[in-house]
TORSEMAR-705775 format. One record per residue (C-alpha): residue in three letters; x, y, z. Coordinates in steps of 0.02 Angstrom, whole numbers, plus 50000, padded with zeros to 5 digits. Each point is the difference from the previous one (the first is absolute). Example, Ala and Ser with C-alpha at 12.3 -4.5 7.8 and 13.67 -1.06 7.14 Angstrom:
BEGIN
ALA506154977550390SER500695017249967
//
This chain:
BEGIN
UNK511135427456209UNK500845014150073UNK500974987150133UNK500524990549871UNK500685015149898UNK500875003750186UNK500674983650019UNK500714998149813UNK500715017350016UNK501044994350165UNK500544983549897UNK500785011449880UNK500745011250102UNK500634983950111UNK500454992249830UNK501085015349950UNK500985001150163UNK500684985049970UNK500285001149838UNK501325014050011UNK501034990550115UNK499824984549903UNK500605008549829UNK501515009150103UNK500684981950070UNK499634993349825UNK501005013549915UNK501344997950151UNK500214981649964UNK500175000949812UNK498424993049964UNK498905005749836UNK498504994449921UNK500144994749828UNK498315002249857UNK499284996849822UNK500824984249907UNK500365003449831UNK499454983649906UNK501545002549860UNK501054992550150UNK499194984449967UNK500254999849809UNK501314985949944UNK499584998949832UNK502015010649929UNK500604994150142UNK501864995950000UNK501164995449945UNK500434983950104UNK501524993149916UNK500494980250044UNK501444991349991UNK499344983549900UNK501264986149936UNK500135007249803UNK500295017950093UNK498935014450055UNK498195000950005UNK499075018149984UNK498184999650045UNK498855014049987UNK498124999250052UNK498895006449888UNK498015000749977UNK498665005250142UNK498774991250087UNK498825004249868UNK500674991249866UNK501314988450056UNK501995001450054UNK501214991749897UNK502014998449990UNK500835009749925UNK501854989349987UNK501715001249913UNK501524992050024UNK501825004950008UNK501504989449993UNK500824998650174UNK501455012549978UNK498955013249909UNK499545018250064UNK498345004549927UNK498965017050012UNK498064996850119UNK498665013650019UNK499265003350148UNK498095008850003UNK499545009150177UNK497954999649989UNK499475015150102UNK500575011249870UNK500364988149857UNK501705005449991UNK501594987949923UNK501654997250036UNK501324988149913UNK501354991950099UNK501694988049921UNK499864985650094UNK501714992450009UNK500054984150086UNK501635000150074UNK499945004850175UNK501505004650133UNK500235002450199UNK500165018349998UNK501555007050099UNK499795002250212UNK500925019250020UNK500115011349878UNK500845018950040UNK500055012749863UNK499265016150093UNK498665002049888UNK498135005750052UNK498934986950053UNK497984997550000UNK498994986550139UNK498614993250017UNK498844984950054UNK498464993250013UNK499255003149847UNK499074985849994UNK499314996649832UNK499605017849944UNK500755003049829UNK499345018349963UNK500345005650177UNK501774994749965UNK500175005649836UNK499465016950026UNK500895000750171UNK501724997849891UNK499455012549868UNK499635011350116UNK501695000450077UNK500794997949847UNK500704983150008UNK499084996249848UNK499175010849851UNK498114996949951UNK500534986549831UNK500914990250167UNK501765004849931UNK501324999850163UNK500455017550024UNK500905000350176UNK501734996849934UNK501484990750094UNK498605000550138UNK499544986450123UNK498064995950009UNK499684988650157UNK498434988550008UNK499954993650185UNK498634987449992UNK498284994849988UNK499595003749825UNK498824986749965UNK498294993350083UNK498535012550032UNK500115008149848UNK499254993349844UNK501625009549868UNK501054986750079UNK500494994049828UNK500225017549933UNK501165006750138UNK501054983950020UNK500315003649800UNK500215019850004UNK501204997750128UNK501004985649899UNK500095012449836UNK500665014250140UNK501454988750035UNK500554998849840UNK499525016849955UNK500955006450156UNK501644985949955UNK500255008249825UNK500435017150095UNK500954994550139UNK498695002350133UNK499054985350088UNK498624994950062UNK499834987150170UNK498574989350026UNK500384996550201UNK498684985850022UNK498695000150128UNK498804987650102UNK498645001749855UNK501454995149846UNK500604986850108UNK498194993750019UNK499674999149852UNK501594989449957UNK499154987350122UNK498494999349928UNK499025010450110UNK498875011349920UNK498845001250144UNK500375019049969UNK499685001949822UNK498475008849890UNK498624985949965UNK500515006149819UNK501444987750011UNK499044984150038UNK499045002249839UNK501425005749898UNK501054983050062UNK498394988949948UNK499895006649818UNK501894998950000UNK499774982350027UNK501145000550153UNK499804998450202UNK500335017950061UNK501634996150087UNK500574998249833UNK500025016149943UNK501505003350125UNK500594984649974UNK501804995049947UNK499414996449808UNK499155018850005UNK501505010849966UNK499385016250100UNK499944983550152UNK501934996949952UNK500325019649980UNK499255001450157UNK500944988450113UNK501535007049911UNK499905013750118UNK500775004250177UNK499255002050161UNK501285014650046UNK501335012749930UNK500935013050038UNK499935014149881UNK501065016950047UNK500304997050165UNK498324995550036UNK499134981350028UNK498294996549919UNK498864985950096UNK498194996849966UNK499704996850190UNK501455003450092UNK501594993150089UNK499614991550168UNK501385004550118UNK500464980049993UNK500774999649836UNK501505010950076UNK500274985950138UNK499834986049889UNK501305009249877UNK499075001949839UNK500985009149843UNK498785005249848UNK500404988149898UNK499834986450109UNK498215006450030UNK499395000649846UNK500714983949950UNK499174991350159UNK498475008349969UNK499664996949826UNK500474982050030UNK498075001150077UNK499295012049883UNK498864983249945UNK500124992450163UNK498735006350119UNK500555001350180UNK499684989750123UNK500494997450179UNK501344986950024UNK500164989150157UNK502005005449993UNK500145016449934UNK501205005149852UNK500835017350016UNK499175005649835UNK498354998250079UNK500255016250081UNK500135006849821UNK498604990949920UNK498615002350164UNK498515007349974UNK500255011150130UNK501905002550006UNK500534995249828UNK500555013649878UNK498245003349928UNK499054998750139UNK500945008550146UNK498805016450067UNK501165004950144UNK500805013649935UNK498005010249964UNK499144991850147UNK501765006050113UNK500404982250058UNK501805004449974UNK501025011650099UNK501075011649943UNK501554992250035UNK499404985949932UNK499775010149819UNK501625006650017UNK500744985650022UNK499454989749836UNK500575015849915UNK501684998550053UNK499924982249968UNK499815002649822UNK500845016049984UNK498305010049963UNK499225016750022UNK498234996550007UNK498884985649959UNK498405004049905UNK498594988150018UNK498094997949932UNK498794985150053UNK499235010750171UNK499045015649925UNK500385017650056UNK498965015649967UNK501455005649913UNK501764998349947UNK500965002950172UNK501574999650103UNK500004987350150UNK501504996150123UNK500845015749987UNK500025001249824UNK500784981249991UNK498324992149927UNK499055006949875UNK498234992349979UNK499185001549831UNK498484990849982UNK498415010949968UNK498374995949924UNK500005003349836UNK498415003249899UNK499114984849924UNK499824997849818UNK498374995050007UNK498995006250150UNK500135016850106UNK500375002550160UNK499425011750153UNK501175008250046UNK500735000449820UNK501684991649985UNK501615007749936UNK501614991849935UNK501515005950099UNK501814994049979UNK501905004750074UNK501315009849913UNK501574998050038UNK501115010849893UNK501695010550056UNK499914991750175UNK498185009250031UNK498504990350031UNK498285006749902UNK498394992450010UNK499314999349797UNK498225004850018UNK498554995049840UNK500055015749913UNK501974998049977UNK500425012450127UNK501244996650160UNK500125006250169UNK501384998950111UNK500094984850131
//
C-alpha cells in the first residue's frame, strides 16, 4: 500500500511539473478554456425578428412557444415601402429592445474626415450583452440603448456573427445604433469580416446550433436567414470591406502588400469585393486581379500578415502611403490586448471578449481603441482607458 501511495505521490508531483509549463505556453499562445453552457442560449421560442422580403412586401416573423408546448409564428405584414417599429427580446436576462426597421438600404460613404473621437472594435462574435455593456460602459450608449457619443465615430471591424447564440440581437442593436447615431451626426461603420461574408454565402458552419432550429420552425433553409429576401442579409451586404475614417484605414484582415502593386483605390476594393460577397472563392485556372482581394488567405478579410509579422515594415509603410493613411487597424488574428505593431503603423484589435453564455478560464475582457485628439487609448470593460 505504502508503494503505491509512493508511486501516486510521484505521478502527481510528475503531473504538476508539467502542468505549469503547459498552462504558461497555453496562456503565451492565447489559448483559454471555456465552461458551463447556459441552456437559455438554446431557447428560440421570442426569437427574432427575421423580416422577408415576400412579393406583397415585408414579412416579420417572430418565434414564439417552447419545446414544451409548441412554437408557432408569430407574422405581420407591411407594405413594401413602409418603416415599421420590431421588438427584440435578449433571453439571458429577459430584457427588450425595439428597433424601426426601415427597409431602404444605402452603400455607406468610403472616407469620411471630421476630427471627431472615434471607438473600434472586432470580433465580437455573437455576444449581445458583452457588447452592449462594453458600449455603456464607455459611454457610447446609455443603459435604455439611447446613442450618447455625439458626432462620434463607432467602428465595428468584423466578425460579429457565428459562435455566439445573440447573433440576432446584436446584428439588430447595432442597426438601431446607426440610426440612433445618424440623427446626431455621428456614425457608426460595420467594416465586414470573413464570418459576415460567410454568412452571405451560406456558410454557417460557424454558427450556434440555436440557428438550425430557429431556421426549421421558420420554415426556411438556414442560408436563408442571410439571404437576399432577409433584410438584415441585404443590410448586410450593403456594407464595405474597407474605409478610411480620420486618417486611418479599417480592414477586418488586413492589406496584403499586393494590392499596392496591382494599384487598388478604396473604392475599387470594395466594389470588387462585394461583387463576391455571395460568391464563395474559388481558385481559378487564370487568375483575376480581384482574387488577391477576395483569397482566403490574402483577401481583405482574411489577410493575418500584419499580427503573424509576414509583412515588413516597409512593406506597411508603403500601403499607407498608397492610400494616404496613418495607420491601419485590423481584427480577425486575436491579440492579448489592444496593441501597436509596425512602429505604431498597425494597430491590432482583436481580443477575446467574454461569452454570453459560458465562462471562461482565464476570464475574458472586452477591450477596444480610442482614437481621439490624434492619441491612441485602449477602452478597457469597466469604461476606463489607458494610454497606447
Amino acid at each position: 500500500m505504502k508503494r503505491v501511495l509512493a508511486n501516486l505521490g510521484h505521478f502527481l508531483v510528475v503531473l504538476l511539473v508539467l502542468a505549469v509549463p503547459a498552462a504558461a505556453l497555453a496562456l503565451a499562445l492565447g489559448l483559454d478554456v471555456d465552461y458551463g453552457d447556459d441552456m437559455r442560449a438554446y431557447k428560440v421560442g421570442d426569437e427574432g425578428p427575421h423580416v422577408f422580403r415576400t412579393a406583397e412586401g415585408w414579412q416579420v416573423d417572430h418565434i414564439r412557444g417552447s419545446r414544451a408546448e409548441g412554437f408557432w409564428l408569430e407574422r405581420h405584414r407591411h407594405a413594401a415601402g413602409q418603416g415599421f417599429d420590431a421588438t427584440v427580446q435578449f433571453p439571458l436576462d429577459d430584457s427588450r429592445f425595439t428597433v424601426r426597421v426601415e427597409p431602404d438600404i444605402a452603400t455607406p460613404p468610403v472616407v469620411y474626415d471630421d476630427g471627431q473621437p472615434l471607438l473600434a472594435l472586432s470580433d465580437v462574435e455573437g455576444n449581445y450583452r458583452t457588447f452592449r455593456d462594453f458600449l455603456i460602459q464607455q459611454r457610447v450608449m446609455d443603459r435604455e440603448l439611447r446613442w450618447t457619443f455625439g458626432r462620434g465615430h463607432l467602428v465595428l471591424v468584423g466578425d460579429f456573427v457565428d459562435r455566439g447564440a445573440s447573433t440576432t440581437q446584436l446584428l439588430w442593436l447595432i442597426y438601431k445604433l446607426e440610426q440612433a447615431a445618424r440623427a446626431q451626426g455621428g456614425h457608426v461603420h460595420f467594416i465586414l469580416g470573413n464570418h459576415e461574408i460567410k454568412n452571405l454565402q451560406g456558410n454557417f458552419q460557424s454558427a450556434h446550433k440555436k440557428y438550425i432550429g430557429a431556421a426549421g420552425i421558420l420554415e426556411r433553409q438556414q442560408h436563408e436567414l442571410m439571404g437576399p429576401d432577409a433584410l438584415l442579409g441585404r443590410w448586410l451586404a450593403s456594407k464595405n470591406s474597407i474605409e478610411k475614417i480620420n486618417g486611418h484605414l479599417f480592414v477586418h484582415g488586413g492589406l496584403h502588400p499586393g494590392v499596392v502593386a496591382a494599384g487598388f483605390d478604396l473604392a475599387q476594393m470594395n466594389r470588387l469585393v462585394r461583387e463576391h460577397y455571395r460568391r464563395p472563392y474559388f481558385p481559378r485556372p487564370q487568375p483575376l486581379p480581384e482574387d488577391l482581394l477576395i483569397h482566403t488567405q490574402t483577401g481583405l478579410a482574411w489577410y493575418r500578415g500584419y499580427v503573424e509579422n509576414e509583412a515588413s515594415q516597409a512593406q506597411v509603410d508603403a500601403t499607407l502611403r498608397h492610400f494616404g493613411a496613418k495607420a491601419v487597424v485590423v481584427g480577425h488574428t486575436p491579440v492579448w490586448r489592444v496593441q501597436k505593431r509596425y512602429d505604431g503603423r498597425v494597430l491590432a484589435i482583436d481580443v477575446k471578449h467574454p461569452l454570453d453564455y459560458r465562462g471562461s478560464m482565464p476570464p475574458r475582457r472586452s477591450e477596444g481603441l480610442l482614437i481621439e485628439g490624434g492619441a491612441y487609448s485602449r477602452a478597457l470593460a469597466d469604461g476606463s482607458r489607458v494610454a497606447l
